[in-house]
C-alpha positions as semicolon CSV with decimal commas, in nm:
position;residue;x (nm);y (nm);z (nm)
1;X;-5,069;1,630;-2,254
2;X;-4,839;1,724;-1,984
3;X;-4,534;1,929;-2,082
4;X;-4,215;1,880;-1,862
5;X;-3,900;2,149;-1,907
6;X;-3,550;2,059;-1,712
7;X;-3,341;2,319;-1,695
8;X;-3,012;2,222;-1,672
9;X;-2,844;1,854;-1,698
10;X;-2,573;1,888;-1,445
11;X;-2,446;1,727;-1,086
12;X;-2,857;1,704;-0,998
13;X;-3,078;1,692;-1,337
14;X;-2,830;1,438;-1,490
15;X;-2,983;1,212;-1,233
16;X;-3,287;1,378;-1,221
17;X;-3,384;1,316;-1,592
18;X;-3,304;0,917;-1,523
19;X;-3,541;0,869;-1,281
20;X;-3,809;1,104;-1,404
21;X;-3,791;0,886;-1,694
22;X;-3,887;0,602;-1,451
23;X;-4,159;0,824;-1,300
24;X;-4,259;0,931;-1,652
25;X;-4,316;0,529;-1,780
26;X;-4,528;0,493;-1,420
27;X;-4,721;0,763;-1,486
28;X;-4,727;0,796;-1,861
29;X;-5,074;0,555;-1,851
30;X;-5,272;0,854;-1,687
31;X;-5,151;1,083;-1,921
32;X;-4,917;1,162;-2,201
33;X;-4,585;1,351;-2,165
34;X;-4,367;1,573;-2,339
35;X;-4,022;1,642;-2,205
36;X;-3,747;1,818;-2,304
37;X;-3,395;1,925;-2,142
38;X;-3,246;2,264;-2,160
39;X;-2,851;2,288;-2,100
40;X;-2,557;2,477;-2,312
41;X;-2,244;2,303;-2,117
42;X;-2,105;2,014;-2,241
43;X;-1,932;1,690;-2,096
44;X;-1,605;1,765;-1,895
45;X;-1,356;1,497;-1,695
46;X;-1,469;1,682;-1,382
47;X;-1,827;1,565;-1,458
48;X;-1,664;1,156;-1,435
49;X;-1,548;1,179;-1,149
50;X;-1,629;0,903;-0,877
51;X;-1,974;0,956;-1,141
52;X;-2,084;1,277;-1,000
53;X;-2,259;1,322;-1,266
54;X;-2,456;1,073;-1,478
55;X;-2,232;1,056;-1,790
56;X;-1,986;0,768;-1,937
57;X;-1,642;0,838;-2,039
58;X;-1,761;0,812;-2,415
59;X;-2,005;1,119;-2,329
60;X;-1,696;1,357;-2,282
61;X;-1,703;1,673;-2,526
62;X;-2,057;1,592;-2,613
63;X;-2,352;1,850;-2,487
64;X;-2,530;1,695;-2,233
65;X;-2,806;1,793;-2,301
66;X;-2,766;1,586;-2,636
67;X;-2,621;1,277;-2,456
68;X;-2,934;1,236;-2,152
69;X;-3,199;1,296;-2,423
70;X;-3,070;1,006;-2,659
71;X;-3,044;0,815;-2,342
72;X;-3,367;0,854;-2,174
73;X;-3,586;0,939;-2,517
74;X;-3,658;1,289;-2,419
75;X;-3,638;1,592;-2,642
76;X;-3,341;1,802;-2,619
77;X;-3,202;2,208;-2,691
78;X;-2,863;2,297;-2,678
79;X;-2,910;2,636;-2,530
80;X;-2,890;2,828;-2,179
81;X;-3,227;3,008;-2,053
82;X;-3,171;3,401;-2,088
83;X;-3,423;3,683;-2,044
84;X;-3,420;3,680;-2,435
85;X;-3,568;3,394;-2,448
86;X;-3,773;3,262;-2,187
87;X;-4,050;3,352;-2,272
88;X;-4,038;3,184;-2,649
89;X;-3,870;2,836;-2,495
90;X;-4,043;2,791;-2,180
91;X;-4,435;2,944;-2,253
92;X;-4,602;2,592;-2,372
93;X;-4,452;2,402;-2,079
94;X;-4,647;2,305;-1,766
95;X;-4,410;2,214;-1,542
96;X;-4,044;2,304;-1,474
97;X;-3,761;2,122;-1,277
98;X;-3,502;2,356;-1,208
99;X;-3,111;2,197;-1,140
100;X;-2,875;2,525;-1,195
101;X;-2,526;2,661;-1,087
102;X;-2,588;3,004;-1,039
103;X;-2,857;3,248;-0,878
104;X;-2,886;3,493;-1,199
105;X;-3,085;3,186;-1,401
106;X;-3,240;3,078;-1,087
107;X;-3,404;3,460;-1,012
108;X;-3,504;3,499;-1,367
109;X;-3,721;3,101;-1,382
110;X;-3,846;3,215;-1,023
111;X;-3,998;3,536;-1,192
112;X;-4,141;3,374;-1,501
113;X;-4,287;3,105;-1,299
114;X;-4,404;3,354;-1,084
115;X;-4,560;3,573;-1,311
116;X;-4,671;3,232;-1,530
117;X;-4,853;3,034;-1,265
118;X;-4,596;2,748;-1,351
119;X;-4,522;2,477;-1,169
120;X;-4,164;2,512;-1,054
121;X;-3,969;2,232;-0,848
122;X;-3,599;2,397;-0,767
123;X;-3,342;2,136;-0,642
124;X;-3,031;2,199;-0,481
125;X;-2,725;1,996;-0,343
126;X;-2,412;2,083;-0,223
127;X;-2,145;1,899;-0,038
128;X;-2,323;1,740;0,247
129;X;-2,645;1,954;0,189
130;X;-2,923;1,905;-0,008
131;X;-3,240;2,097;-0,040
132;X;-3,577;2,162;-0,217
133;X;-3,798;2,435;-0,307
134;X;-4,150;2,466;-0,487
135;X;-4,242;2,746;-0,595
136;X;-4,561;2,907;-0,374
137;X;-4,801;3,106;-0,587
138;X;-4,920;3,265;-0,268
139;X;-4,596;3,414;-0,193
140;X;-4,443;3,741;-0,449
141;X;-4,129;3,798;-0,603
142;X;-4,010;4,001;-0,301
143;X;-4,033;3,701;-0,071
144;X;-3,790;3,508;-0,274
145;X;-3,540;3,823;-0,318
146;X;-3,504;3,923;0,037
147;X;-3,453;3,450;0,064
148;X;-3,269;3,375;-0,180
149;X;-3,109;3,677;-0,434
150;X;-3,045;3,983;-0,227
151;X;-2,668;3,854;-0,158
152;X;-2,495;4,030;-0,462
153;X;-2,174;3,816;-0,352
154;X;-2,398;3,497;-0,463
155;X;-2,565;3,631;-0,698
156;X;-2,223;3,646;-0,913
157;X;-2,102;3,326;-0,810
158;X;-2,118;2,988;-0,978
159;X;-2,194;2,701;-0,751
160;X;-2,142;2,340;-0,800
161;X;-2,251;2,063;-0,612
162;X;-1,903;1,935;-0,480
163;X;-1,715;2,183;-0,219
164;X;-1,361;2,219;-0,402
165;X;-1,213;2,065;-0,097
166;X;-1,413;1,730;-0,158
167;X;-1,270;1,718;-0,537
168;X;-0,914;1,774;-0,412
169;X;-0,932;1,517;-0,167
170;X;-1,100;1,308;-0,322
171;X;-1,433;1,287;-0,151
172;X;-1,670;1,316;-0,365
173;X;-2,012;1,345;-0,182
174;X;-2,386;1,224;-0,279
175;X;-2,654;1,472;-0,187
176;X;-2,695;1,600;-0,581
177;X;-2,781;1,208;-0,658
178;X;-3,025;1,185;-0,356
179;X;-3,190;1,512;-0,397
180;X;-3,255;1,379;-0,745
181;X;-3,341;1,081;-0,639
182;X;-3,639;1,198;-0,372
183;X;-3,772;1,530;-0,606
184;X;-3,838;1,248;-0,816
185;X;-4,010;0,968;-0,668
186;X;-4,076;1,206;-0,331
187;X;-4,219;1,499;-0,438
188;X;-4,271;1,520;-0,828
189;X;-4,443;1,182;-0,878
190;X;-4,703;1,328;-0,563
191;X;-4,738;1,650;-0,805
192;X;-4,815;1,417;-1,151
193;X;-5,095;1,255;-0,929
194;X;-5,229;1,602;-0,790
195;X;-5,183;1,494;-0,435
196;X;-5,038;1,767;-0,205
197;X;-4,692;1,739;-0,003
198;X;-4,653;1,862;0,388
199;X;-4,400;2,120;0,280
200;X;-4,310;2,352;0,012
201;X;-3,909;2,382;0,162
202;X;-3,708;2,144;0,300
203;X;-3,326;2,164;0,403
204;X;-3,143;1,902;0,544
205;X;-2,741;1,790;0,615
206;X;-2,608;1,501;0,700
């Protein structure tokens, strides 16, 4: 049995647990899996908007978490990943599909990964911009702190996948839906079938 954690069910792993759940019924003949989603927020107007995110209007003040797992038929917990307790919620899973808001969660699931020999598939969107990473064993936590968490600026910030300017005007933008849309069916569904990709990174804006 494989054993799937998402962490986080926000602008990109709302979408990302709908179409693993189509990945999951192609590939669920070869093997059996076990999913489950990890996220503490809950449902917010924001989240409705031109349907950034992949909730209904009836989903508002509900945890998402709660809400996607009834919906796709995946096990839930209504609870943010800490340093308390990674190790006890994350140490039976196989693979994890990161979606977060903020560097702090993203360093400490890079680490444990790291120091695991987990599978780790970190998707990222903002604006315009979407991007990918997974997680190379070959590399140490040093490579990915000078990359990604040296910035002390960013590491205290919360991101999101819509610039603020986009909300206020109105322009909401895609890239969390199509970043969800290819780790899926572009990269992840090549990992279930243990066939290697061309690239570990990929950036792109359009």
């Amino acid at each position: 049995m494989r054993k799937i954690a998402i962490i986080g069910a926000g602008g990109i792993n709302s979408w990302v647990i709908k179409h693993l759940r189509e990945v999951v019924d192609l590939f669920d003949q070869q093997e059996v899996v076990f999913t489950k989603i990890f996220d503490n927020d809950e449902v917010e107007e924001k989240n409705l908007l031109r349907h950034n995110q992949n909730f209904l209007i009836e989903d508002l003040m509900q945890q998402k978490a709660e809400v996607l797992s009834k919906r796709y038929e995946f096990m839930f917990s209504n609870i943010l990943i800490t340093e308390e307790n990674i190790n006890t919620e994350l140490e039976h899973f196989d693979d994890i599909l990161l979606g977060v808001d903020n560097h702090k969660t993203r360093r400490l699931i890079y680490e444990y990964c790291l120091k695991k020999k987990k599978y780790l598939l970190d998707l990222r969107a903002q604006g315009t911009l979407f991007a990918f990473y997974i997680l190379d064993h070959k590399k140490d936590m040093a490579y990915y702190d000078e990359k990604f968490f040296k910035n002390k600026a960013v590491m205290e910030r919360k991101g999101s996948c819509q610039l603020e300017v986009d909300i206020v005007n109105d322009n909401i933008q895609n890239a969390n839906k199509i970043i969800a849309y290819f780790g899926m069916y572009g990269l992840y569904l090549q990992h279930l079938r243990g066939q290697e990709i061309s690239t570990n990174e990929f950036k792109f804006a359009y």
